[in-house]
C-alpha positions in Angstrom: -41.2 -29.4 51.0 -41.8 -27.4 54.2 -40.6 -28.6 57.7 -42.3 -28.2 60.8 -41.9 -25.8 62.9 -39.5 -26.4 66.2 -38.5 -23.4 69.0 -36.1 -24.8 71.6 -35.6 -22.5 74.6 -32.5 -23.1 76.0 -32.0 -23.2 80.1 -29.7 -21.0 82.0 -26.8 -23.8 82.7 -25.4 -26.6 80.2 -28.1 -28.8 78.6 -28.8 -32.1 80.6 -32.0 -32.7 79.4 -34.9 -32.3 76.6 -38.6 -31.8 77.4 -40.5 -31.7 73.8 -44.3 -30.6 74.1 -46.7 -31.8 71.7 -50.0 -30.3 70.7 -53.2 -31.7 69.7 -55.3 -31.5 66.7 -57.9 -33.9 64.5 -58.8 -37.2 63.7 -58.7 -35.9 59.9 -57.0 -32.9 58.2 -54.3 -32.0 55.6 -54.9 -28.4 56.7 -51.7 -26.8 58.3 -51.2 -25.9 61.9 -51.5 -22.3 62.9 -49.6 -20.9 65.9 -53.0 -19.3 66.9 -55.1 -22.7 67.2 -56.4 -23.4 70.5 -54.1 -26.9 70.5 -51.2 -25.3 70.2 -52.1 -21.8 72.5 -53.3 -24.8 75.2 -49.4 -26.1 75.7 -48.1 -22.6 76.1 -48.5 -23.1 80.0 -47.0 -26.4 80.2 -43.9 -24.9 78.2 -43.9 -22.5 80.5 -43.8 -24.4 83.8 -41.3 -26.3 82.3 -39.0 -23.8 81.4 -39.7 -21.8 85.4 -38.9 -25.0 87.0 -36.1 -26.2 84.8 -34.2 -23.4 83.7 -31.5 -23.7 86.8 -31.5 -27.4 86.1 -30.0 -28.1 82.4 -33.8 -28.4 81.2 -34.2 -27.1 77.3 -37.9 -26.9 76.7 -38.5 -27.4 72.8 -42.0 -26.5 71.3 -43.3 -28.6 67.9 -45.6 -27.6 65.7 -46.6 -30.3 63.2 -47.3 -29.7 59.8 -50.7 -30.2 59.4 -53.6 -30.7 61.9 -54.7 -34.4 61.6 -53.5 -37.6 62.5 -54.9 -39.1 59.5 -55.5 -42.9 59.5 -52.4 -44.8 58.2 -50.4 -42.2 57.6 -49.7 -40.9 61.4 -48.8 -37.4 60.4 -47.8 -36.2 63.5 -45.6 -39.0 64.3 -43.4 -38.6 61.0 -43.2 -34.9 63.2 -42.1 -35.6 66.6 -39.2 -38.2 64.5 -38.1 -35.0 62.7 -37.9 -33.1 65.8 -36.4 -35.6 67.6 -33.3 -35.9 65.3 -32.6 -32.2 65.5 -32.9 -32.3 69.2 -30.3 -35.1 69.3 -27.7 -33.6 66.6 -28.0 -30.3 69.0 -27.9 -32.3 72.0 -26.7 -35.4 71.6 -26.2 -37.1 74.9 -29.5 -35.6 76.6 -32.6 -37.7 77.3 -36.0 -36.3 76.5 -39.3 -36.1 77.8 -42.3 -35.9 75.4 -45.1 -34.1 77.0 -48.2 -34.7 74.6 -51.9 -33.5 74.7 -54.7 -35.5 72.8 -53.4 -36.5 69.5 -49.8 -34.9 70.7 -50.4 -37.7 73.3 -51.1 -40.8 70.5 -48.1 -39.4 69.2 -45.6 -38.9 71.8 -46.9 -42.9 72.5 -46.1 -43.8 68.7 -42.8 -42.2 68.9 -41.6 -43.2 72.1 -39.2 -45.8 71.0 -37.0 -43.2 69.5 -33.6 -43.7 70.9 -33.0 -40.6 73.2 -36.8 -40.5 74.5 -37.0 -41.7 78.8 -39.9 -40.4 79.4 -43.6 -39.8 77.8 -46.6 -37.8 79.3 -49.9 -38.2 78.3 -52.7 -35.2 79.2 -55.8 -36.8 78.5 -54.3 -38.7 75.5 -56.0 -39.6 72.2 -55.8 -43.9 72.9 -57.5 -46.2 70.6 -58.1 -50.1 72.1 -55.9 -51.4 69.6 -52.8 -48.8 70.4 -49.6 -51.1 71.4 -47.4 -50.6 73.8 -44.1 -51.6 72.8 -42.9 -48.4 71.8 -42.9 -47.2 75.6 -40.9 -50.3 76.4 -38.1 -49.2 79.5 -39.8 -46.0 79.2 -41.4 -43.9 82.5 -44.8 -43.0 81.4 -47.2 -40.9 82.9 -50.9 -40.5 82.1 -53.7 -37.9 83.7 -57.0 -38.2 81.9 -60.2 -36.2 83.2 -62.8 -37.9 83.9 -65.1 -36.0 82.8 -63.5 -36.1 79.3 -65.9 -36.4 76.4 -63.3 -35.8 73.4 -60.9 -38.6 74.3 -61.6 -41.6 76.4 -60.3 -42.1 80.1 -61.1 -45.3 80.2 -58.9 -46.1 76.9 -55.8 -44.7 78.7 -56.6 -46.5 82.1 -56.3 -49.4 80.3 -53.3 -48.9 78.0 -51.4 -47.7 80.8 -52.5 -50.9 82.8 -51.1 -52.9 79.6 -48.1 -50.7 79.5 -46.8 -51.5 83.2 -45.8 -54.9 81.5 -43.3 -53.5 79.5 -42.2 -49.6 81.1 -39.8 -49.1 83.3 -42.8 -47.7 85.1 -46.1 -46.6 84.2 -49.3 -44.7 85.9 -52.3 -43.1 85.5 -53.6 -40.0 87.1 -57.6 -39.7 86.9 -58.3 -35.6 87.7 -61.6 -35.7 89.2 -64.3 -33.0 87.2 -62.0 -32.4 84.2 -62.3 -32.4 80.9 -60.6 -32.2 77.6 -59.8 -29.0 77.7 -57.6 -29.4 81.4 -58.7 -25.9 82.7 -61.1 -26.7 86.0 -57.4 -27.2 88.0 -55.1 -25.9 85.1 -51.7 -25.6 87.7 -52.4 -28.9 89.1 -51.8 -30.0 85.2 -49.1 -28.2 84.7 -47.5 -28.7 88.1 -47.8 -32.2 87.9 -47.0 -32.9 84.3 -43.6 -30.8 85.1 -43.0 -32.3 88.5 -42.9 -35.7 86.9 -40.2 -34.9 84.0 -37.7 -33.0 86.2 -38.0 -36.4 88.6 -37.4 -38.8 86.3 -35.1 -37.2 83.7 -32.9 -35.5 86.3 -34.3 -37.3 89.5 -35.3 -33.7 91.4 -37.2 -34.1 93.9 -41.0 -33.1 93.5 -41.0 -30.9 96.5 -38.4 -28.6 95.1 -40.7 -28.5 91.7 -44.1 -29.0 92.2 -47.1 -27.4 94.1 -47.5 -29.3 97.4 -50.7 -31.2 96.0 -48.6 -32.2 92.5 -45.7 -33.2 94.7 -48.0 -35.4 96.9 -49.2 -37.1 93.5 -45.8 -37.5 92.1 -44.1 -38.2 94.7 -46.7 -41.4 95.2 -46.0 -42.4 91.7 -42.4 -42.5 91.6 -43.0 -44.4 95.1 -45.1 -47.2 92.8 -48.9 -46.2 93.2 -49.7 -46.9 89.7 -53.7 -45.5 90.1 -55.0 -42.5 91.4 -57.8 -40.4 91.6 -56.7 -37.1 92.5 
């Protein structure tokens, strides 16, 4: 049986910490994942943002490419994914915490895998939530969710309100409503990335978001981490 496909680029000093990025993909499909789909080719920035911003810091940025494109009812395929990449992140790096930065259904799964033992931190870029999705696997987790409101593919108001749910049982939890966006996240494309970067380097290796962020990403992040757990940027 084939494995999925992980790329891990290492930083410029020791490892300290782990961001994994996610892709999206389908409600339904057993077809496999090319590196040339437009889910994965859309995380290419946010890996690379990460990696600029982190490489001095002990950030490794590792890149997952699932197996095939669907989430697929019951059977969570992606999840079953982000597990196996998660255990070869951890026997390569054992004592470093990780971030999992998801899109869409690489959002539903970073959620669903977030109660994997090295994982502090999950974000969410306009994030594939049903009304029924728990919460307990981002327990003493620091979430982060920015949704579009302009979205049409996934639901806003789905992650407003999961994240609402969620502040019961995170360490923290917020969401980020981007005014005029949509699924796709390319009206203010840096702000998304800038932001999405800002907020892992902060809480997996508490940097400041003035030393990594635009000044309007490190305004946002810098009023999360400060408690504003709704915003409309």
């Amino acid at each position: 049986m084939m494995d999925p496909h992980l790329t891990i680029a290492a930083p410029n000093d020791p490892v300290r910490a782990v961001a994994l990025v996610l892709h999206g993909g389908r409600a339904n499909s057993h077809a496999p994942v090319r590196p040339t789909h437009l889910t994965v080719v859309r995380m290419t920035p946010f890996a690379t943002s990460l990696r600029h911003a982190g490489a001095d810091l002990g950030l490794a940025v590792a890149r997952l490419r699932y197996l095939v494109r669907g989430w697929n009812g019951a059977t969570q395929s992606p999840v079953a994914d982000v597990h196996w990449a998660l255990k070869r992140i951890t026997e390569r790096y054992p004592s470093a915490p990780v971030a999992l930065v998801g899109h869409s259904m690489g959002g539903r799964a970073a959620i669903h895998a977030a109660a994997a033992p090295p994982v502090r931190t999950v974000v969410g870029l306009a994030p594939w939530i049903e009304p029924g999705d728990l919460v307990d696997s981002v327990a003493g987790r620091d979430v982060l969710v920015l949704h579009g409101d302009r979205d049409r593919i996934t639901n806003p108001a789905n992650s407003a309100a999961w994240t609402a749910r969620a502040r019961a049982v995170a360490e923290s939890a917020a969401f980020v409503s981007m005014a005029g966006e949509r699924h796709a996240m390319l009206h203010r494309a840096r702000l998304w990335h800038s932001m999405a970067t800002s907020y892992v380097l902060a809480t997996l290796l508490d940097v400041p978001p003035a030393e990594t962020a635009s000044a309007a990403g490190a305004n946002v992040i810098a009023k999360v981490l400060a408690g504003d757990a709704s915003l409309v940027v």
